[in-house]
N, C-alpha and C positions, 0 to 999 in steps of 0.2 A: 562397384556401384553402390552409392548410399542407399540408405531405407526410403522409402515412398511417404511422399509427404501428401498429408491431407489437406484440405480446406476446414474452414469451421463449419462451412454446409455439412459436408460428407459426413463428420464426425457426429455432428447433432442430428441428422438422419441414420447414420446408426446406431446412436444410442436409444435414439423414440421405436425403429423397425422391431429393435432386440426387446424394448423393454413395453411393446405393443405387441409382443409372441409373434409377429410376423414374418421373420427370419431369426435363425442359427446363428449361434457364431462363425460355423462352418459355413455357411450360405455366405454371410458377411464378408467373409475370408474368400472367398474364391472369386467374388462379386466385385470385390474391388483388387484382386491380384496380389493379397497379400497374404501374410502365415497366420494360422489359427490365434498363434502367441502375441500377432501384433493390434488385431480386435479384440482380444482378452483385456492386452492391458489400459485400453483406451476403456473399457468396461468397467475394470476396475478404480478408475480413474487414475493410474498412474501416470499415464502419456495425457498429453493435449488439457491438462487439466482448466487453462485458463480458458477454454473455450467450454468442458463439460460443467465448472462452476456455475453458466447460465441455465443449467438444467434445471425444472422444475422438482423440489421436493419428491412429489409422487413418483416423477420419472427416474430417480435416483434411487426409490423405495422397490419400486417395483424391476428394475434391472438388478439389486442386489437381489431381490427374492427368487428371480427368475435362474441368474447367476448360482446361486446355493441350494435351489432345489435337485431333489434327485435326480429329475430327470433333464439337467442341465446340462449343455455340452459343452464336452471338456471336464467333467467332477466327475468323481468317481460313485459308482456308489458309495453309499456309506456304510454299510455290512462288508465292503471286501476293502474299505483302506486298512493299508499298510500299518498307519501311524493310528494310536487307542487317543481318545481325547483328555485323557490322562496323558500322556506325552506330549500333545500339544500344549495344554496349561501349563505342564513344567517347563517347556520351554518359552514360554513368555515370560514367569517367574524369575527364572533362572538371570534372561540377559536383563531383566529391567529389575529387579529388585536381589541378586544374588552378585549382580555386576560380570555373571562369565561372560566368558569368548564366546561368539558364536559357533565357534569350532570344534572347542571344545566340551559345550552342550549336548551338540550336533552328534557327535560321535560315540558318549554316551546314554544318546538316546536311540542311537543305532540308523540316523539319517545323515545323509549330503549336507554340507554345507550350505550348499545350493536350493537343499529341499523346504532350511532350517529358515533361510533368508526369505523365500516364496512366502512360506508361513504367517512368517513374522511380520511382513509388507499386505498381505490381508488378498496374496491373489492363489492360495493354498489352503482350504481348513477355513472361510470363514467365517463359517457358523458358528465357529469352534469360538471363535474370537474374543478375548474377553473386555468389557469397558474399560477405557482406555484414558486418562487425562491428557490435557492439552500437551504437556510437556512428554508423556509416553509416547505418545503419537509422535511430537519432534524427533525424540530418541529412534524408533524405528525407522520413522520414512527414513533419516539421515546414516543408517547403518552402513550406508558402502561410499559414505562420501566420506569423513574425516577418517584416514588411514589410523591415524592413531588410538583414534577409540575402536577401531575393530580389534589392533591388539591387545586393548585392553584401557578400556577411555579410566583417565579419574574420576572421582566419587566427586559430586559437589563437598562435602565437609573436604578434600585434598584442595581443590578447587581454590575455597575460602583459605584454608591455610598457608597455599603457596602465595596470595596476595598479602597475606599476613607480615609473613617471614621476606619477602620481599621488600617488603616498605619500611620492616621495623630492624631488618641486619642488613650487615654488608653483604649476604650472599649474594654472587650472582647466578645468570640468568643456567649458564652450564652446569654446575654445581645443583641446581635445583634437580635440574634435567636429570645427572646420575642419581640423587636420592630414590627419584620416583621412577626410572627406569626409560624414560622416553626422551626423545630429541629433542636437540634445539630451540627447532622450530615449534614441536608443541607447546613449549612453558611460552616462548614471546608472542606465538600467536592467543594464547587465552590473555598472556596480559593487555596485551593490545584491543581484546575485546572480539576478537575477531574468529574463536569458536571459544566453548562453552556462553555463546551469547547471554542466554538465559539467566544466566548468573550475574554474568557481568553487568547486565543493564540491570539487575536488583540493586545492584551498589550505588552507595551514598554519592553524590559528583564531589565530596567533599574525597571521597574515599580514592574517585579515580582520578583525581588531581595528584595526592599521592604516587600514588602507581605510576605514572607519567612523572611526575618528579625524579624520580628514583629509575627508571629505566634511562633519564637524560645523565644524571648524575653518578651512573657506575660505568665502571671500566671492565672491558674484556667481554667478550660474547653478547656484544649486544645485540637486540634483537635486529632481522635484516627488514623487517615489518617498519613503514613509517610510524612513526611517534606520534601522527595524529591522529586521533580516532577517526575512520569511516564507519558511516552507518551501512547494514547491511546491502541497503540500494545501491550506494556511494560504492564499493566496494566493486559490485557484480557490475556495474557500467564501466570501472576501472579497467577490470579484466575483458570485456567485451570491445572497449575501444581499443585495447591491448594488441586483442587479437585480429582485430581490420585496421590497427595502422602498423603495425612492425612485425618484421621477421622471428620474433624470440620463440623460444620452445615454450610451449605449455605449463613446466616445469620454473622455467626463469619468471614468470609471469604470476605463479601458484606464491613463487617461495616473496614475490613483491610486496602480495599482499597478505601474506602466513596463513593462506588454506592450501588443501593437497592438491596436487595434478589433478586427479580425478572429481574433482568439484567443478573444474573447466567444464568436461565432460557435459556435465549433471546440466550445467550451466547452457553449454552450446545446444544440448538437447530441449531446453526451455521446462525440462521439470525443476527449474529453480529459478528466482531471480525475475519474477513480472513485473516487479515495478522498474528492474533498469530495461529488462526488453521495452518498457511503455518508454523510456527518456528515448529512445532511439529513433531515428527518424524512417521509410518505407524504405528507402534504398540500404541504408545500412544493415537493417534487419535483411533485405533480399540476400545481402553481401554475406552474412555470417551464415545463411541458411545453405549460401552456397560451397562456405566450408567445411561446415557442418556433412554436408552431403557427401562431400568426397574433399578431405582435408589436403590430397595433393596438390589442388589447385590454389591453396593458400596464397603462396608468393603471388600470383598471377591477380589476385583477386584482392590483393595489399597494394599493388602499383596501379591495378584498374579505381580503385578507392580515391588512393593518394592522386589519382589524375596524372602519373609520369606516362 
């Protein structure tokens, strides 16, 4: 059985209840039949986000403070955590300015993986939290979507170098790949534009005219990514009409447009990608909410689509 899906009502009634001290999260939680974890995250805004965006400043001010105070349910006190706030700084340090794993942080700091990622995403220790740039922020919320930057994303200066060495040698596209230790798919998916965005939409058009030259004009491992740039929107509506008109695995779909399986995911969950859910029409959305929910019913809900 999938997760229980809200209304935009429901959701902006509980975040004014929570953040008007009128109900618990626990209260919330039991009130509408679901787990403590699934009113947390809607609190913290990581679920339902394009619906808590209308939330008013204040209500947003006032459900973090209520959230992070002691006597918040669900936080721990703050005299008996675990982790010293010294280990929480180090580990923001660490994955956003040291470049480690989060794993390998994690486990020198003597936490979970699990505990280190909560952290890091601001629904663990956020008081702790330190100010954050636009681009730091990208870096974290995106921690469990690009597979490759968990194992070890590149630096922007590798970033800039691989379009470098790209446009101005013969290398190709596998050759780069063993230099810097990762797949295929990571080097054609950044040339294509299509992760490290950030970087890429800095570049000159004169620069990524190049880059596209040069991925049409070498031989051997070329990338399996189209050659023409989509924009982020363009992309995530690719993948969504993907997945309500054909049978392909998630994976075949991922590697089409060179981001990972689990950005689907991110995707069918709607913590990503508002502007293609807004190109889609009510039934279509109804349709993918419905795979979403229980992915079995896929095939069934591809031929109800297609009208066979």
């Amino acid at each position: 059985m999938g997760r229980k899906r809200f209304t935009d009502e429901q959701v902006l009634a509980m975040c004014k209840n929570y953040a008007n001290g009128d109900k618990s999260m626990a209260e919330l939680a039991n009130e509408n039949g679901v787990t403590g974890a699934a009113v947390r995250d809607i609190l913290v805004f990581y679920t339902y986000t394009k619906v808590t965006l209308q939330l008013d400043d204040e209500i947003k001010k006032a459900i973090e403070k209520r959230r992070t105070s002691n006597n918040s349910i669900g936080e721990r006190n703050k005299n008996n955590r675990k982790h010293s706030n010294d280990d929480v700084e180090r580990l923001y340090h660490a994955v956003l300015h040291d470049k480690m794993i989060v794993s390998e942080i994690a486990k020198e700091l003597g936490m979970t993986r699990e505990t280190a990622t909560a952290i890091l995403k601001g629904r663990m220790y956020a008081d702790v939290k330190p100010n954050l740039t636009p681009e730091e922020e990208y870096r974290l919320k995106n921690l469990s979507t690009f597979s490759h930057e968990k194992k070890g994303y590149l630096t922007e200066e590798q970033v800039r170098a691989i379009y470098k060495e790209f446009v101005e040698t013969d290398i190709i596209i596998s050759r780069i790949a063993i230099k810097y230790a990762v797949n295929n798919h990571v080097i054609a998916a950044l040339l294509q534009g299509q992760s490290y965005i950030h970087i890429f939409d800095s570049l000159p058009n004169e620069e990524i005219r190049k880059i596209n030259g040069a991925i049409k004009s070498k031989k051997g491992n070329r990338p399996s990514v189209t050659t023409s740039r989509l924009t982020s929107a363009e992309r995530d509506y690719k993948i969504l009409k993907g997945v309500l008109t054909t049978n392909k695995p998630y994976s075949h779909l991922a590697r089409e447009v060179g981001v990972d399986p689990s950005y689907i995911s991110h995707l069918l969950g709607e913590r990503l990608g508002k502007m293609a859910w807004d190109m889609l029409n009510r039934k279509e959305v109804d349709y993918l909410r419905e795979i979403k929910n229980d992915s079995s019913y896929r095939k069934q809900v591809v031929e109800k689509y297609r009208g066979i």
